[in-house]
N, C-alpha and C positions, 0 to 999 in steps of 0.2 A: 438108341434111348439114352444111352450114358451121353454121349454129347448133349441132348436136350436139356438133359438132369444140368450137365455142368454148366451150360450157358443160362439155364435160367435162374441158378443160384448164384452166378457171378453178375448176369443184369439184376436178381432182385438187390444184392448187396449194392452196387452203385445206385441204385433207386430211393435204398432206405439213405444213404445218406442227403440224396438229392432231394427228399422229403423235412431232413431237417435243415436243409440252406433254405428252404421256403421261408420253415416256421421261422428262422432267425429275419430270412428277407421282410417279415412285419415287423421286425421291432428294431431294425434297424432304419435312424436317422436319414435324411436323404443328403448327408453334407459327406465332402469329402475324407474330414476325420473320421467320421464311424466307420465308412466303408475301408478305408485302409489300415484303422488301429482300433475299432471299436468302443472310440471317444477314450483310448488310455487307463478300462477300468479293466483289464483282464486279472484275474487272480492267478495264484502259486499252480495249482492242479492246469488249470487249462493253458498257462503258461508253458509250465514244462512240456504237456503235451502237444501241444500245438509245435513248438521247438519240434520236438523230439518224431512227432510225425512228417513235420515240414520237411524232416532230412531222412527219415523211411525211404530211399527211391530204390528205383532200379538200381542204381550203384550196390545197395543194401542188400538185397535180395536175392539178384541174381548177380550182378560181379564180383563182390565178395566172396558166394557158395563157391562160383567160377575158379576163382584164385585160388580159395583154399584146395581147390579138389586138383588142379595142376600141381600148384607150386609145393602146399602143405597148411597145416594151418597153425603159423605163424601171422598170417592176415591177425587173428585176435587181437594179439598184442598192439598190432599197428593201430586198428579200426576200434577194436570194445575196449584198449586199457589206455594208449598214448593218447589218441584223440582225444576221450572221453576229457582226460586230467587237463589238456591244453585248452580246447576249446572252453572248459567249465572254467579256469584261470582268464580267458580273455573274455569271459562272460561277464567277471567281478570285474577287469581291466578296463577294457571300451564299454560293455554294457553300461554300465552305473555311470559311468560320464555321461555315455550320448542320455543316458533315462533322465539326469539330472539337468543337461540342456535341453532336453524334448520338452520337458515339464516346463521349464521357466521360458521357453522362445517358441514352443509349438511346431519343433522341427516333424516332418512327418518320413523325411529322406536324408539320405547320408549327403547328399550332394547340396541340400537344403543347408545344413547344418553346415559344410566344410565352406559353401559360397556366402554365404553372410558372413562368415567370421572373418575371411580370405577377401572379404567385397568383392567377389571375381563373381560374375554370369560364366564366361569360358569356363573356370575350374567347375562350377558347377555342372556346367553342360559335359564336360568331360568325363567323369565321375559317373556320369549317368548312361553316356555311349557308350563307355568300357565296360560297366556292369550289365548293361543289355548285350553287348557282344557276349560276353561268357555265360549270359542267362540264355543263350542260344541253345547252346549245344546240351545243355542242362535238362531243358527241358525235350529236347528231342530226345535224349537218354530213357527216358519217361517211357515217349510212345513208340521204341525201338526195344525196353522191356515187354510193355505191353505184349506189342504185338507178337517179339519171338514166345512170353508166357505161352500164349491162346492157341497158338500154332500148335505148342508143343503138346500141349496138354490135350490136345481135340486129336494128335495123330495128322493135324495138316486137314481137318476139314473144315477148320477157322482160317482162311489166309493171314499172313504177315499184316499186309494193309489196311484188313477187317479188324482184327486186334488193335492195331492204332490208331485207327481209325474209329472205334467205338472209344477208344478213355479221351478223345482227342474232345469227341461232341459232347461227350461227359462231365470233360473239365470246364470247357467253354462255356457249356448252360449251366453250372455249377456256381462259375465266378460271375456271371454276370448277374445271376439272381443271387447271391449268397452275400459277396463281400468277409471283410474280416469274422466278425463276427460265427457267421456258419462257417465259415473256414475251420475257426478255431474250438467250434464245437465239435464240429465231425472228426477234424484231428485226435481229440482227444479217446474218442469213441474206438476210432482208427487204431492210435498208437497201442491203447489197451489191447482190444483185440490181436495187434498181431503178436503184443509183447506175449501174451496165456496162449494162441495159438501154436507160432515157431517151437514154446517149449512141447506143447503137447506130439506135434509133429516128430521132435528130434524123439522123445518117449516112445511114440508108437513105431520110429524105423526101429529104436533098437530092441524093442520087444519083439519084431517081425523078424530082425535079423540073428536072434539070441543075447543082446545084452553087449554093453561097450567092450566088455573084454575077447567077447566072440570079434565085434567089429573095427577091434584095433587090433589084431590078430590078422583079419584077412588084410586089412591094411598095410600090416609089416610084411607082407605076405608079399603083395602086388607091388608098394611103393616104400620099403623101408627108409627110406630118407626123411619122409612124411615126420618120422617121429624124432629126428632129431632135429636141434635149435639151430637155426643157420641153413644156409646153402650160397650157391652162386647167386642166385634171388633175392636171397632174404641178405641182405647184405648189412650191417650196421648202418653206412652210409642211405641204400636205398631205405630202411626201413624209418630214419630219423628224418631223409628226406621230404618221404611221402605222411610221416605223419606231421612231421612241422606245418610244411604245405597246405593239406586239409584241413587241422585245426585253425588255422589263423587264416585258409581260404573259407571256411563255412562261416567265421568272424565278418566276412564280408559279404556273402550271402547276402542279398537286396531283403528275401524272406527273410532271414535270419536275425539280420542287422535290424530292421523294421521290429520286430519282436523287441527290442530291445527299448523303444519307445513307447509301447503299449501297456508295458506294466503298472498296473494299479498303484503298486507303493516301493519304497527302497526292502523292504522285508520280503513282497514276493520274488523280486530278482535277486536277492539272499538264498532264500530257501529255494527257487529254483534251481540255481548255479551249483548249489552243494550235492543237491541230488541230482544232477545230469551224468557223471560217473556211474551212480549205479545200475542209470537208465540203461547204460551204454553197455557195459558187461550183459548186462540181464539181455539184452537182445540178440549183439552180435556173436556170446558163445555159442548158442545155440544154430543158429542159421550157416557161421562158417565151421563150426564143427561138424553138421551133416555133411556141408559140400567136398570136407578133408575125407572122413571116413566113407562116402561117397567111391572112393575112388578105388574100393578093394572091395565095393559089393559089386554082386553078379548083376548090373546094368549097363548095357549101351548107352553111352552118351554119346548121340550123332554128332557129326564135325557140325560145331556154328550154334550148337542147341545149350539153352542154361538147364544146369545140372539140376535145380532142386525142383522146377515141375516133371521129368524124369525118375526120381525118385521118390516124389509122393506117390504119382501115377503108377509105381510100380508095387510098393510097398504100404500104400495104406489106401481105403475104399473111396471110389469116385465121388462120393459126396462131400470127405474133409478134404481130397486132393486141390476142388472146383471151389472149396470153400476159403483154404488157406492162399488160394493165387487170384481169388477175389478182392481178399485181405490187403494182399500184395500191391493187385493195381490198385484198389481204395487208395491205398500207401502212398501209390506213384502217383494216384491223382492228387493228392493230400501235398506233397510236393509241389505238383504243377498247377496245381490252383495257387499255391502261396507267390509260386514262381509269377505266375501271368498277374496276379492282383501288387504283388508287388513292382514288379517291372512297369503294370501300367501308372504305378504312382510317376513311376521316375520319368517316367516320356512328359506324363501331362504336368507335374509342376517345375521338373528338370528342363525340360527341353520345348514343351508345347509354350505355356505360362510364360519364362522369360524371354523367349525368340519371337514367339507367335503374337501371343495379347495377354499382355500381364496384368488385363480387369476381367478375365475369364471367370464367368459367375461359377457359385457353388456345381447349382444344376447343371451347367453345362461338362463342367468340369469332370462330374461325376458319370455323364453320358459317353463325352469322350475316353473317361478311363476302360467303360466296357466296351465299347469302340475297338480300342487299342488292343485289349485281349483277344477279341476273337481277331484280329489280323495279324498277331503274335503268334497265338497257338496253329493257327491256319499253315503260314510262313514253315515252322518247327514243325508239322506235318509233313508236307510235301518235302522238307528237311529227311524225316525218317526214313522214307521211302527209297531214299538209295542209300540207307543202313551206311553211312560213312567210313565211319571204325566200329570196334568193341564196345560192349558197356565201358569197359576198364578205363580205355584207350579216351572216353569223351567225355565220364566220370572225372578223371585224373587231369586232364585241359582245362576245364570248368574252375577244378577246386584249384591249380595252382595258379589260373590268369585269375583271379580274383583275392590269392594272397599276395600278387604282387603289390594291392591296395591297402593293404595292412600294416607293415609300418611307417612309410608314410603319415596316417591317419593317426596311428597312436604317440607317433610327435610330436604332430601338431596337439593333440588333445595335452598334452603332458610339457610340454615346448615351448614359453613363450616369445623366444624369438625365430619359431620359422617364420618362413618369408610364404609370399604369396610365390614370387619368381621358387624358390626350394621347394614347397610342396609339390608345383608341378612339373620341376623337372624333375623331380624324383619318379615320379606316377609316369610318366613320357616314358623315363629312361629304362623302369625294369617291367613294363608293358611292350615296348619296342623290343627289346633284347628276347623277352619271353618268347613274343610272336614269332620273332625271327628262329628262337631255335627250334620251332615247331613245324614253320614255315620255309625256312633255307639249310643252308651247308654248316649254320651254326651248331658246334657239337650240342648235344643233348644233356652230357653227362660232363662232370669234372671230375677224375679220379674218385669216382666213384657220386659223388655228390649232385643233383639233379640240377637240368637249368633252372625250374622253377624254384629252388634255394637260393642259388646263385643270383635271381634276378631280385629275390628280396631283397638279400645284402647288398646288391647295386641302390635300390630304389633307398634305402636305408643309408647307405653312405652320401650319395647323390642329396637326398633330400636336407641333410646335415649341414655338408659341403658348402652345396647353393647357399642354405640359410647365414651360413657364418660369412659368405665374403657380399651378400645384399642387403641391403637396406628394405624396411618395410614399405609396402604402397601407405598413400598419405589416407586411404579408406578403410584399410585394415584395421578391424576390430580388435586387438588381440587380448584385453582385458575380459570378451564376456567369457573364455573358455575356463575364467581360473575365482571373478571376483561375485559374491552374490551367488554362490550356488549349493547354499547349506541344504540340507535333506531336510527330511520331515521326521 
């Protein structure tokens, strides 16, 4: 019965949101702007939330708790205070430029924007292969959440590939009826909820368990290291690493970066950027605090299993346990919807558009982008299925192959003498170096210091370097990034 209970409180919550992609699927336009930016009129509230739900995933939920409840929870700092402050700083940085070119040239993609300015098709198509490769593993992350959730939560009588298999058919008929718009509705629905949920969760373990001093007590108990600042893990190096990396990887973010386009006015992407901090605390203390204190309550956490359906299931009643890991996949669908509607922009005007037929109508345009999703998400299924690595391990790939496009990008935007030749050997050179330390004998680590830092400062030097000894191409734009671009 309790399984019946939990599975039909988890499909009715993906239903209700799948009920408001409808209502938004009427009022949304049938042109390719509304379906990827919702014609640029988003407001402050659905703004932040949408953001703020976009990057809710699996990484969130469950490898974060993950982390905390191994290593200690020092994760906070990294994820709810350094992130928070960096990514909200590169929100005023690149944001407010690309919003300000979006508005005057009707860019709709980062690749849109960097290949007009650059007169490059290649950089443009580049830019869009490298962010589909890292938008790969992204969203398998998703339904390799998913699915371990559902498992875990049912006792194993929802298989792995049933769980990802259900948010997979979820997201796909989501995005292709919804578009921006319902995306950015249900996000908002989304984020609220799990923000008032997670607190109420951490509340209800520690009134079950007698209260945080009982549960940092059994803590110091089990794992006293837990409470102090540092370890061999938490390293200075790795903790600057991994939060440099993420905040300036979720800058790049196809989702993400897209969001930065859509804002209504220079005020909303104001008042959003200043309150993404507090978003970030108010979420992440709660969620890796459970998974830290976690680790000195009396529960089994099976080898391979995430900590925090484990510890709902154990300490609070099947109905908030089914309701809060419903929240969760909403969460990751909220993600992987943004993931698949964004990614399908970059194939159809990055890659379809200038290669294929660059008189590609509206309608069609708009067909092939839902085209593209379901053989995206499709792809990143059969992906999950042989569960690759960790949350952590595919979370952590994602976010720093996608900062190696970061400064590069904010060179150019601030730069005007990179080169067309600079920009992308920059982008080549700490993409190539990245893969490789992932992929080969190339270390991983620099005294301490990660390769995906390291690849930045390559792509950063490189990008520099190239610009200072070349000459610009005789079609490069370089005036629209700087003249003509006063705000409102």
């Amino acid at each position: 019965m309790s399984v019946a209970l939990q599975l039909g409180i988890i499909v009715g919550y993906l239903l209700l949101a799948l009920v408001i992609g409808l209502v938004a699927y009427r009022l949304t336009d049938r042109t390719a702007e509304d379906f990827y930016l919702a014609s640029r009129t988003v407001g402050t509230i659905v703004l932040l939330f949408t953001t703020f739900a976009t990057l809710l995933s699996a990484f969130t939920f469950f490898a974060g708790p993950n982390v905390a409840y191994q290593q200690g929870p020092e994760w906070v700092l990294v994820m709810g205070l350094m992130d928070g402050i960096i990514f909200a700083i590169l929100w005023y940085v690149i944001g407010y430029k690309q919003w300000l070119l979006g508005r005057k040239y009707g860019y709709v993609t980062l690749g849109e924007m960097l290949g007009e300015r650059f007169g490059s098709r290649r950089l443009r198509g580049l830019v869009a292969g490298i962010s589909l490769l890292w938008l790969f593993p992204y969203v398998m992350l998703q339904q390799v959440g998913a699915g371990t959730a559902l498992q875990a939560l049912t006792d194993g009588t929802v298989p792995y590939a049933v769980g990802a298999g259900l948010i997979t058919a979820f997201m796909i008929l989501y995005v292709v009826v919804a578009g921006f718009r319902g995306i950015a509705w249900t996000d908002t629905l989304q984020g609220a909820f799990m923000l008032v949920a997670t607190w109420i969760a951490l509340l209800w373990v520690l009134a079950a368990v007698g209260g945080p001093g009982a549960a940092t007590a059994a803590l110091e108990a089990e794992a006293a290291h837990h409470l102090a600042l540092g370890s061999d893990f938490y390293t200075v190096q790795w903790m600057l690493s991994t939060a440099i990396t993420i905040g300036f990887g979720v800058a790049m973010f196809p989702q993400v970066n897209q969001r930065f386009f859509a804002a209504g006015s220079k005020t909303v992407l104001k008042r959003s950027f200043a309150l993404w901090p507090i978003l970030c605390v108010l979420l992440f203390v709660p969620s890796f605090l459970l998974g830290a204190w976690a680790r000195g309550l009396d529960v089994a956490i099976p080898a391979g299993e995430n900590v925090l359906p484990v510890v709902l299931a154990e300490y609070t009643p099947v109905w908030f346990a089914a309701l809060v890991i419903a929240g969760a996949m909403a969460a990751m669908m909220s993600s992987s919807d943004s993931m698949l509607l964004s990614g399908s922009s970059y194939f159809t005007r990055d890659l379809y558009r200038p290669y294929v037929d660059r008189d590609v109508s509206e309608r069609r345009e708009d067909l092939l982008a839902r085209v593209g999703v379901v053989v995206f998400a499709t792809a990143a299924f059969l992906g999950s299925l042989l569960q690759p690595a960790t949350l952590f391990e595919l979370g952590d790939a994602a976010f720093s192959g996608f900062a190696q496009l970061a400064l590069p990008v904010l060179v150019a935007l601030y730069w005007r003498k990179t080169t067309r030749t600079g920009i992308t050997a920059g982008i080549v050179a700490s993409q190539a170096f990245y893969l490789s330390a992932l992929f080969t004998a190339v270390p991983g680590t620099y005294a301490g210091w990660s390769a995906g830092l390291v690849g930045m400062g390559l792509g950063l030097v490189v990008t520099v370097g190239v610009s200072v000894v070349t000459t610009p191409a005789a079609d490069e734009r370089r005036a629209i990034y700087f003249d003509g671009l006063g705000a409102d």
